[in-house]
C-alpha positions in Angstrom: 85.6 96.8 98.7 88.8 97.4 96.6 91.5 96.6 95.5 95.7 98.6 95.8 97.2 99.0 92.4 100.6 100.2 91.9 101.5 100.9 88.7 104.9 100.8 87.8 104.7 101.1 84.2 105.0 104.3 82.6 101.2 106.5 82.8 100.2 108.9 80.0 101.2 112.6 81.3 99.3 114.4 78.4 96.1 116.1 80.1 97.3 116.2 83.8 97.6 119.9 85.6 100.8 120.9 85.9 100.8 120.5 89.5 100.4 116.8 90.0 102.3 116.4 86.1 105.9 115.9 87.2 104.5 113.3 90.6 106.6 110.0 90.3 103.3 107.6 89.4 104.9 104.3 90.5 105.6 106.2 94.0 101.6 106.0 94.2 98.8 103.9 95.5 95.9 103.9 93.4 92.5 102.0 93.9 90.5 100.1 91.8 87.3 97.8 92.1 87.9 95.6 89.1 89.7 93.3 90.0 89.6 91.2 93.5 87.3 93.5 95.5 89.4 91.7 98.4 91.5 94.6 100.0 94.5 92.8 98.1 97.3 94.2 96.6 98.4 94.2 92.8 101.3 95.5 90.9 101.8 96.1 87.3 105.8 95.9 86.5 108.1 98.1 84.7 107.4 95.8 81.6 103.6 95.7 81.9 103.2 92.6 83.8 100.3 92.3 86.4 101.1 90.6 89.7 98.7 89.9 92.4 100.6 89.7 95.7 99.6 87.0 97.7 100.1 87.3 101.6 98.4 84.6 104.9 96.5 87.1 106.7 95.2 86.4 110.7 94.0 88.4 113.2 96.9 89.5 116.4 94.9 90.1 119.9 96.7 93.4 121.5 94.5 94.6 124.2 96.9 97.6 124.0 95.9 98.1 120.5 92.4 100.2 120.5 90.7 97.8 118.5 91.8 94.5 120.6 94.4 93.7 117.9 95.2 93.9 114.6 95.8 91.9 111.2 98.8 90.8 110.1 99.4 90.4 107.0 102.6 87.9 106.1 104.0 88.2 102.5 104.4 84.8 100.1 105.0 86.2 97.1 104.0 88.1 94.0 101.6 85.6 91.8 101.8 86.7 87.7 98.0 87.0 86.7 97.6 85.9 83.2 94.3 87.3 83.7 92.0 89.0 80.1 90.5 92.3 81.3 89.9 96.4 81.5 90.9 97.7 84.8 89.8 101.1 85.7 91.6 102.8 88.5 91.9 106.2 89.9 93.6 108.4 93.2 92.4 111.9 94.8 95.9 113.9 94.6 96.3 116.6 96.8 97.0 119.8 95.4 98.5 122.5 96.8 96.2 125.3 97.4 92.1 124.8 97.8 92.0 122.2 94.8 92.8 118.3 94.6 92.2 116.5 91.6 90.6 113.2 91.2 92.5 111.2 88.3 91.3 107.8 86.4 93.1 105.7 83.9 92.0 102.9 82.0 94.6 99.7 81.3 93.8 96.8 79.0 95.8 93.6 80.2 95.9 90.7 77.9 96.9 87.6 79.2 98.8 89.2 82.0 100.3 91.6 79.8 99.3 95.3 79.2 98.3 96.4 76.1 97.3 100.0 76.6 96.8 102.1 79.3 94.8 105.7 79.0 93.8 108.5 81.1 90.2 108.7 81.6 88.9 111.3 83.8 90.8 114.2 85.5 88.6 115.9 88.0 89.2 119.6 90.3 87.6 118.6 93.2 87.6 120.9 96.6 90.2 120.3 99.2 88.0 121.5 101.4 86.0 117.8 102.1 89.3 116.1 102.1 90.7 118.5 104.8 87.4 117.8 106.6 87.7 114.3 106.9 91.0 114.3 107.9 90.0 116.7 110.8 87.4 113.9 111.5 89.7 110.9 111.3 92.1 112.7 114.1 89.3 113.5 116.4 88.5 110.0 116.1 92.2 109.0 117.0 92.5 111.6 119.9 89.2 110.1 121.4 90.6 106.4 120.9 93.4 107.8 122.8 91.8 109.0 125.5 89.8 106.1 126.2 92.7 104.1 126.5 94.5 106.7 129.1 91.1 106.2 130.8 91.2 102.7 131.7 92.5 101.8 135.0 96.1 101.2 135.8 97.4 98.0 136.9 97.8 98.8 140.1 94.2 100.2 140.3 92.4 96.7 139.2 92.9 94.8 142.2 91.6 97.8 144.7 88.6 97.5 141.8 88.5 93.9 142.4 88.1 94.1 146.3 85.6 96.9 146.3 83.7 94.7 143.9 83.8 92.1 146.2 83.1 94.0 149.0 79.9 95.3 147.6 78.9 91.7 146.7 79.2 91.0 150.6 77.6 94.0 151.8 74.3 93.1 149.1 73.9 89.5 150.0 74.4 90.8 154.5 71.8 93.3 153.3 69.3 91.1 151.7 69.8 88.1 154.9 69.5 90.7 157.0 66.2 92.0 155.8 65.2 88.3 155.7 65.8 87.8 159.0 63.8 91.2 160.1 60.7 89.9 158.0 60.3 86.8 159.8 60.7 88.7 163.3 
């Protein structure tokens, strides 16, 4: 599991390809498995403050949802975390031909507070997988979809019903029936 980070504090530019160099940074969502591991989401402020943001989360039933329902997720607030630690976290950024890159920084929080934050790792990586799991992820959507437009209409369930029921009859006449023709 991991954790969101957005990072509003200013990121070190020096190193990035041109291409992703002039990208609005606080605008992002970047991931990182240092802190929580709980799918929560944390924010470091303009002034280098780390915030957890703490939310009630419970599970909606929607039987029009393809899943059955969905969690929702109900803000309370943002929590300062006067936490001691190294927090490495990183995002794939699409580039604009055949390459994305894969970026990593490194921020040093004490007590809550950032000391330093540095850029680790940038990375070319082929935008050929990333396009290929997004062709995946729709196909999966498109056959969610059509599952759903499968199911039986309203209208349709109670004809279902009483053909059900009709077919229950016609098994239990059936087996009396042949009973009946045993014994004669």
């Amino acid at each position: 599991m991991f954790d969101v980070l957005l990072f509003e504090a200013p990121l070190p530019k020096e190193g990035l390809p041109s291409e992703i160099k002039d990208l609005d940074f606080s605008e992002e969502e970047f991931q990182t498995t240092d802190l929580n591991r709980g799918m929560d989401t944390w924010s470091v402020s303009n002034a280098g403050e780390l915030f957890m943001h703490e939310c009630d989360s419970s599970f909606v039933k929607d039987e029009t949802h393809p899943m059955g329902g969905y969690m929702k997720e109900i803000p309370k607030g943002l929590k300062l975390m006067e936490e001691t630690k190294s927090v490495h976290f990183y995002k794939v950024f699409e580039g604009k031909e055949k390459t994305d890159y894969w970026v990593s920084f490194d921020a040093l929080f004490r007590k809550g507070n950032l000391v330093s934050v540095d850029l680790n790792n940038v990375e070319e990586v082929p935008a050929e997988e990333r396009k290929k799991a997004q062709k995946h992820a729709e196909e999966i959507a498109k056959k969610t979809l059509r599952r759903e437009n499968n199911k039986l209409s309203p209208l349709l369930k109670p004809i279902k019903f009483t053909v059900g029921l009709l077919l229950i009859a016609l098994h239990f006449v059936g087996k009396n029936v042949s009973k009946l023709h045993a014994k004669l």
